[in-house]
C-alpha positions in Angstrom: 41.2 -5.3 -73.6 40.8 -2.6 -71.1 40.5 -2.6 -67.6 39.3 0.8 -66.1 37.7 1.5 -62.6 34.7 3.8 -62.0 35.3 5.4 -58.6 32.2 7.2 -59.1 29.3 7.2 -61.5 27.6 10.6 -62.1 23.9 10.8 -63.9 24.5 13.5 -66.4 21.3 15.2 -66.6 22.4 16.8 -70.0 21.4 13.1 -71.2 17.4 14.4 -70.9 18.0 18.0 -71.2 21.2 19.0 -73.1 20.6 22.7 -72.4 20.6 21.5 -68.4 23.9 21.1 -66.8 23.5 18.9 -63.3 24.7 20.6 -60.2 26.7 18.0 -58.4 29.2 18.0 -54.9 31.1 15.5 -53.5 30.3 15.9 -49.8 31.7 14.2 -46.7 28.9 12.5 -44.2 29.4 15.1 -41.9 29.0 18.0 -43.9 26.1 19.7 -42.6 26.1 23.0 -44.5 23.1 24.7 -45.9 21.9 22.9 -49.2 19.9 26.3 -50.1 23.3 27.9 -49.6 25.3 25.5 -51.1 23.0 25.9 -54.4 23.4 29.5 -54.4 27.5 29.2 -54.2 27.5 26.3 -57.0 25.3 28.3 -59.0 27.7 31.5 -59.0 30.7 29.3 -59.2 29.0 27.6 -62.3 28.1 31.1 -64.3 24.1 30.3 -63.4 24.0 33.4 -61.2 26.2 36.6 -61.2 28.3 36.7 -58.3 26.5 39.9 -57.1 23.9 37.6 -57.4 24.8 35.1 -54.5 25.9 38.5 -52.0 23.2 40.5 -52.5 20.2 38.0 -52.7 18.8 39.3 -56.2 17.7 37.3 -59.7 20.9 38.2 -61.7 21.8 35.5 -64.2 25.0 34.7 -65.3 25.7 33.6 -69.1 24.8 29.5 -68.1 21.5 31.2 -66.0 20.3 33.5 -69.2 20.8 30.1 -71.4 18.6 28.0 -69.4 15.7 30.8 -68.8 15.6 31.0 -72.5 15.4 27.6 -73.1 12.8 27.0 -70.5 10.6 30.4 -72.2 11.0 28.1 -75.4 10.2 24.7 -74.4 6.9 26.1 -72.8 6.4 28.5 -75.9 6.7 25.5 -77.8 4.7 23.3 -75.6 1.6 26.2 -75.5 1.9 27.5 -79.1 1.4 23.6 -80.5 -2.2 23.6 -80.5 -4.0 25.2 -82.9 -5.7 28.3 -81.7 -3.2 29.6 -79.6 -1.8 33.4 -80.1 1.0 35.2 -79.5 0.4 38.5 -77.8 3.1 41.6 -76.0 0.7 43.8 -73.7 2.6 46.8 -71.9 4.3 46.2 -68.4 1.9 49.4 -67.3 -1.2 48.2 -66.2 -4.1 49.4 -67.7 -6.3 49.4 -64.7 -6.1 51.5 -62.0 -6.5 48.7 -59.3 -2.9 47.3 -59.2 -1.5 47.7 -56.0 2.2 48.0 -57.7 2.9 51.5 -58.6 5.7 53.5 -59.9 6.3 56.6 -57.3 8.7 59.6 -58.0 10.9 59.0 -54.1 12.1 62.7 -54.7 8.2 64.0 -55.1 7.5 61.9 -51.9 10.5 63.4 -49.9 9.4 66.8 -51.0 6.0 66.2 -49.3 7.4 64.6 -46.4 9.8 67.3 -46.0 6.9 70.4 -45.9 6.5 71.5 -42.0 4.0 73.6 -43.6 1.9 71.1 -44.3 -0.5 69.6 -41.8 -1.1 65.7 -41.3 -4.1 66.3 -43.4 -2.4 68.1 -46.5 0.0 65.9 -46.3 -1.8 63.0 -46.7 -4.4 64.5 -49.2 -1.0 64.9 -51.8 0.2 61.4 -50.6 -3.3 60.1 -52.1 -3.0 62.6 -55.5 0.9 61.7 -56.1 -0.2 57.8 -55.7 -2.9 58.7 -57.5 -1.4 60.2 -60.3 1.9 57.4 -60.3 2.3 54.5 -62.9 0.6 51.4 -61.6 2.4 48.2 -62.6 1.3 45.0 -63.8 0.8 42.0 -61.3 -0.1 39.2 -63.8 -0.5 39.2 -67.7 -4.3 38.3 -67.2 -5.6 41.2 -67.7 -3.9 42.2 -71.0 -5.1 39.1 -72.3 -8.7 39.4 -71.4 -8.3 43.2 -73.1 -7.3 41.3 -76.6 -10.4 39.2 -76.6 -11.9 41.1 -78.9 -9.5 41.8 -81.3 -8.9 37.8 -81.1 -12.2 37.1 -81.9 -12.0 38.5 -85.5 -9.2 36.1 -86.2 -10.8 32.7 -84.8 -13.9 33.4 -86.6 -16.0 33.9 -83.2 -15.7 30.0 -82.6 -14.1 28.4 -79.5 -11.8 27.7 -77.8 -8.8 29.5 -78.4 -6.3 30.8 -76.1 -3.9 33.7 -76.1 0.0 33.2 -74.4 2.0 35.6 -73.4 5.6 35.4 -72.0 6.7 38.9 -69.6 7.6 40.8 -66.5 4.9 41.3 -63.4 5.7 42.2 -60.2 5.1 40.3 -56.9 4.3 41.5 -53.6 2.9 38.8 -52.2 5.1 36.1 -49.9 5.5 33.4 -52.8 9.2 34.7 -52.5 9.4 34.8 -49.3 12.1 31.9 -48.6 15.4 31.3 -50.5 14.8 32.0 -53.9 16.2 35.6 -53.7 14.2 36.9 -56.0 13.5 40.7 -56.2 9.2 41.1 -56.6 10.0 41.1 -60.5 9.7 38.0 -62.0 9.3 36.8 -65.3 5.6 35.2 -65.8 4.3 33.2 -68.2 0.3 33.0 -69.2 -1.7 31.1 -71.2 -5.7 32.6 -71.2 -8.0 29.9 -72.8 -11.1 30.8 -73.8 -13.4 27.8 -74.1 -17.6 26.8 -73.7 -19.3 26.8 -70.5 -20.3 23.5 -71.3 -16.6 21.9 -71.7 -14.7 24.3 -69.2 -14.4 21.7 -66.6 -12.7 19.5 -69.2 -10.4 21.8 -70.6 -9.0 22.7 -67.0 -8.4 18.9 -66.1 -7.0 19.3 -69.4 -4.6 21.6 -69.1 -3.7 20.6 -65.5 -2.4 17.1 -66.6 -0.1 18.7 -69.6 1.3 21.4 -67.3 2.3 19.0 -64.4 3.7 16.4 -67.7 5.5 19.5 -68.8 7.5 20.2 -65.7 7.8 16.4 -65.0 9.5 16.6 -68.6 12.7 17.8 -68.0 13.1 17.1 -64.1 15.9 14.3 -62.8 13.7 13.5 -60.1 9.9 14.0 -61.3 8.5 12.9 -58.1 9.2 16.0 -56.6 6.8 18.0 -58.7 3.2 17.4 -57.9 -0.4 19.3 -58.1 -2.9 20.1 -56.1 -6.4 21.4 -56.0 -6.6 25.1 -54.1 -8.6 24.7 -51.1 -12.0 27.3 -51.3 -10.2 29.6 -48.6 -7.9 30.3 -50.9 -10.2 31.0 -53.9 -10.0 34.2 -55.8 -13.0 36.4 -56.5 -15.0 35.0 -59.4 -13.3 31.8 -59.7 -14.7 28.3 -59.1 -11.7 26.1 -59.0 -8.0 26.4 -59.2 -5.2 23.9 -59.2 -1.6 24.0 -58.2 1.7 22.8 -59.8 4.1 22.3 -56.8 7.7 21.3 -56.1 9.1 19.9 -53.3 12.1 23.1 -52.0 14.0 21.4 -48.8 11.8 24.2 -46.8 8.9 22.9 -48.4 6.4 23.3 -51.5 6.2 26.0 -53.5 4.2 27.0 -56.0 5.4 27.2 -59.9 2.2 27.3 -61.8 -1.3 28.3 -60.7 -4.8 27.6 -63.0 -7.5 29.4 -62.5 -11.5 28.4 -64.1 -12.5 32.2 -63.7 -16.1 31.3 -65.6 -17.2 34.9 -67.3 -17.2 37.3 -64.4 -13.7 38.5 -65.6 -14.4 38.5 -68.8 -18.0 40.7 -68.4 -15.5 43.0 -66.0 -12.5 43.9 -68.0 -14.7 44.5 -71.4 -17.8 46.5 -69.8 -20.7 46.4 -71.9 -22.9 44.3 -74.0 -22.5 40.6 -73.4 -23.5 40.5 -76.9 -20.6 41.6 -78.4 -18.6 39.1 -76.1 -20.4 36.0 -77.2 -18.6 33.2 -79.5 -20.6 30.1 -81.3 -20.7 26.8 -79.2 -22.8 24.6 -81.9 -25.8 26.4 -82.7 -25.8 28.1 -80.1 -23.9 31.5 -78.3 -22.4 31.7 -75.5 -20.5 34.1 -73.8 -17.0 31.9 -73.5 -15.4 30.4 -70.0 -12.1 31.6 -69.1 -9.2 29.7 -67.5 -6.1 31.2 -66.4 -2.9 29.6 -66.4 0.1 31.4 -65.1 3.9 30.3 -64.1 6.7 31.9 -62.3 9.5 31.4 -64.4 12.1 32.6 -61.8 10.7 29.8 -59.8 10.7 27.2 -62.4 14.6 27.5 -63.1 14.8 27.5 -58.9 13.0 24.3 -58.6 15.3 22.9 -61.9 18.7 24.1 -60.3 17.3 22.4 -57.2 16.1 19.2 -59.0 19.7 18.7 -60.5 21.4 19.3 -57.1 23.1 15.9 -56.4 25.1 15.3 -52.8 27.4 12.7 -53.4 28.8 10.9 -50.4 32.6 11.3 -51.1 34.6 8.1 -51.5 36.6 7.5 -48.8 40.7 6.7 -49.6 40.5 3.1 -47.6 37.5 2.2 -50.7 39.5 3.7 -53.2 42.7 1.3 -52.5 40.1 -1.8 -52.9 39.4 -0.7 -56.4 42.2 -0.7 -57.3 43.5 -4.1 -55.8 40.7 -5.1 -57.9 41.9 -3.8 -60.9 45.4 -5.0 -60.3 44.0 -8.9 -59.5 42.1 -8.7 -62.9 45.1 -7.3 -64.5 47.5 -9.4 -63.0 45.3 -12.5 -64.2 44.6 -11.3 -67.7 48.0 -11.2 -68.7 49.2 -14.7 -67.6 46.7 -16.1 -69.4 47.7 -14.1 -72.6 45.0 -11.1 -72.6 46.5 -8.1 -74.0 44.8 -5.5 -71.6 45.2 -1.5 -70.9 45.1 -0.1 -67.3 42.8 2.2 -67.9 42.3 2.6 -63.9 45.8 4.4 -64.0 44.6 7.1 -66.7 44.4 10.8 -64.7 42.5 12.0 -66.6 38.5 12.9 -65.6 36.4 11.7 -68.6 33.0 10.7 -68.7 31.6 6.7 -69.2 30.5 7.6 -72.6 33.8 9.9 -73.5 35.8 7.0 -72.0 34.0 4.3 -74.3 34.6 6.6 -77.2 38.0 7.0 -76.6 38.7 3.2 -76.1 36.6 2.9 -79.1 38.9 4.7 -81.1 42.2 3.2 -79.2 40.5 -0.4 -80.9 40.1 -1.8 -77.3 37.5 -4.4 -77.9 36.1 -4.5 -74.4 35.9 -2.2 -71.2 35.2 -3.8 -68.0 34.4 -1.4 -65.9 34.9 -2.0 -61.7 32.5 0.3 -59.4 31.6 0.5 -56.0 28.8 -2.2 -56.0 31.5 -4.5 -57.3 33.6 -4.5 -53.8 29.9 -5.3 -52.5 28.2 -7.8 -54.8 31.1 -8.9 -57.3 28.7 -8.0 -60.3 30.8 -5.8 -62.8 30.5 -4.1 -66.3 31.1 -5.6 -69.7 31.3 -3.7 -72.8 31.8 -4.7 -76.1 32.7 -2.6 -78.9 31.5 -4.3 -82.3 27.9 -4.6 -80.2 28.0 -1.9 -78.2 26.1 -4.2 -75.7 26.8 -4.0 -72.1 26.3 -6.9 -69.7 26.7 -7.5 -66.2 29.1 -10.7 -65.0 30.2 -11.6 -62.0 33.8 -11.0 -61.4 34.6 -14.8 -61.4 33.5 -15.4 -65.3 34.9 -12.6 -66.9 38.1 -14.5 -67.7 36.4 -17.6 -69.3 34.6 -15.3 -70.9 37.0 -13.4 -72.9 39.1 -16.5 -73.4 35.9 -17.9 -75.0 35.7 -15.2 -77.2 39.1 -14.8 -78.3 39.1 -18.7 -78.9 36.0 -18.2 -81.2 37.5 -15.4 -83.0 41.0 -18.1 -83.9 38.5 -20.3 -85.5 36.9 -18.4 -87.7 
């Protein structure tokens, strides 16, 4: 038999996710320190960020960190690419249109200019413009290079809808989604799903695609609840779109934003491929139409934040006075098992730190045919943990009857 007592229980995330390590600290009830900060400093302590990372407020991964951004990128590449339709595409990380407001400037052309006494405000300003002009502009989502592929796309589907075409890749944000503690520089990773559907079922496929995004995230999260979605008020509508939707998470200093849909209609479509609507049009029955776009895009930066965050667990830290009650415990049911003949191991004296299930193993292979295991609630409610081996079927007893009971068993096993 073994006796062993749990003086704390820890839900290993790695149980849903095995490529997702949970974040946990033993805290006292008067620690009041920063929990964004206290993320940040577990995360470089764990290998999830560099320790440059955690001093200079930047995305730098550690070797843990690159793991579980390349596991997320797959699960979703997985998750998108499962339907049929659905294409892979790699469009450059220079924009191809001229009205990004990210661009590339030469700082040693731009000191140059500022530098010239010669020149007056107005010459100065004119080569400003011309050396903006002339710069590199960057891309600030991957919807663009997606609409550009249409097309192309359209040869390979056959001109019948829907289809869609993902893409996984850098963009660069300027806006103030990172304006709290996610210390991310304005390049983040973005992925984007473009889904080209019929006018007639676009309203469909964007409740659609809402439901299995928010299911997505929910997926892999210890605590669901704390990712929700949300319609985007008309304020905050773009241009040319007639609805959009938010997948949220719950950061201590609020929610934030970790994927955004967009039902663009055609206006974007028309835009970015100027010409003929003809040429655009797919079949939808008998008819042709040209298609319905929707837009779905996700921070992956801010994905692994909200993850990290999700796993965070503050344990209250088990005081020494609740610590000697277990183990009276353990001693009583030791003491009592062996005058009544119950050969029993003391597992509660074992120093080292296993897990339940490694400890079960272990026993397991030790031939100990039961682990009663002794936690916290026990000192509250009596209730404690029964395994048995042959079964592996764990029941809950109250303290009281788990003597009969293994003198039941024992007997039953002399009979046989």
């Amino acid at each position: 038999m073994l006796l062993h007592c749990i003086r704390r229980r820890l839900q290993l995330l790695s149980e849903k996710l095995p490529w997702y390590r949970n974040i946990s600290k033993c805290i006292t009830r008067d620690d009041s320190s920063d929990e964004t900060s206290l993320l940040m400093q577990l995360c470089a302590e764990r290998y999830y960020i560099s320790s440059e990372a955690f001093h200079t407020r930047s995305c730098t991964y550690g070797p843990l960190g690159t793991e579980l951004k390349k596991n997320i990128i797959e699960q979703w590449t997985s998750a998108i690419r499962s339907r049929a339709y659905v294409f892979g595409i790699n469009t450059s990380a220079l924009s191809i249109t001229c009205e990004e407001p990210v661009r590339i400037v030469d700082i040693r052309a731009l000191k140059e200019i500022l530098n010239q006494d010669s020149f007056t405000k107005e010459e100065a300003s004119q080569k400003i413009q011309k050396l903006l002009k002339d710069s590199a502009s960057v891309r600030t989502s991957l919807l663009q290079g997606a609409l550009q592929q249409y097309t192309q796309a359209l040869e390979l589907v056959n001109r019948t809808l829907p289809f869609g075409l993902a893409e996984i890749g850098l963009c660069h944000h300027f806006d103030n989604q990172l304006r709290h503690s996610s210390s991310c520089s304005f390049e983040v990773t973005e992925s984007s799903l473009v889904w080209f559907c019929s006018p007639r079922t676009s309203s469909q496929w964007m409740d659609y695609w809402a439901h299995q995004r928010l299911q997505w995230w929910r997926k892999f999260a210890l605590g669901p609840s704390d990712f929700s979605m949300c319609n985007v008020v008309d304020e905050e509508l773009r241009e040319g779109t007639s609805h959009g939707v938010k997948i949220l998470y719950k950061f201590p200093w609020g929610s934030e934003t970790l994927e955004t849909l967009w039902s663009l209609g055609d206006t974007q479509l028309i835009k970015t491929l100027q010409g003929s609507c003809i040429n655009l049009q797919c079949r939808d029955g008998r008819k042709s139409v040209v298609p319905h776009v929707i837009s779905v895009s996700a921070n992956v930066d801010q994905g692994m934040l909200a993850y990290l965050f999700n796993s965070l667990q503050l344990l209250k830290k088990t005081d020494s006075k609740q610590k000697l009650h277990q183990r009276t415990v353990c001693e009583g049911l030791l003491q009592e098992f062996l005058e009544v003949g119950i050969s029993t191991w003391p597992g509660y004296l074992d120093t080292m730190s296993l897990s339940l299930e490694n400890l079960h193993t272990k026993y397991d292979e030790m031939g100990v045919l039961f682990t009663v295991v002794v936690s916290e609630s026990t000192l509250k409610s009596g209730l404690l943990l029964v395994r048995n081996r042959d079964t592996t079927i764990r029941e809950t007893m109250h303290i009281s009857e788990i003597k009969c009971y293994l003198l039941k068993y024992i007997s039953a096993s002399d009979n046989i």
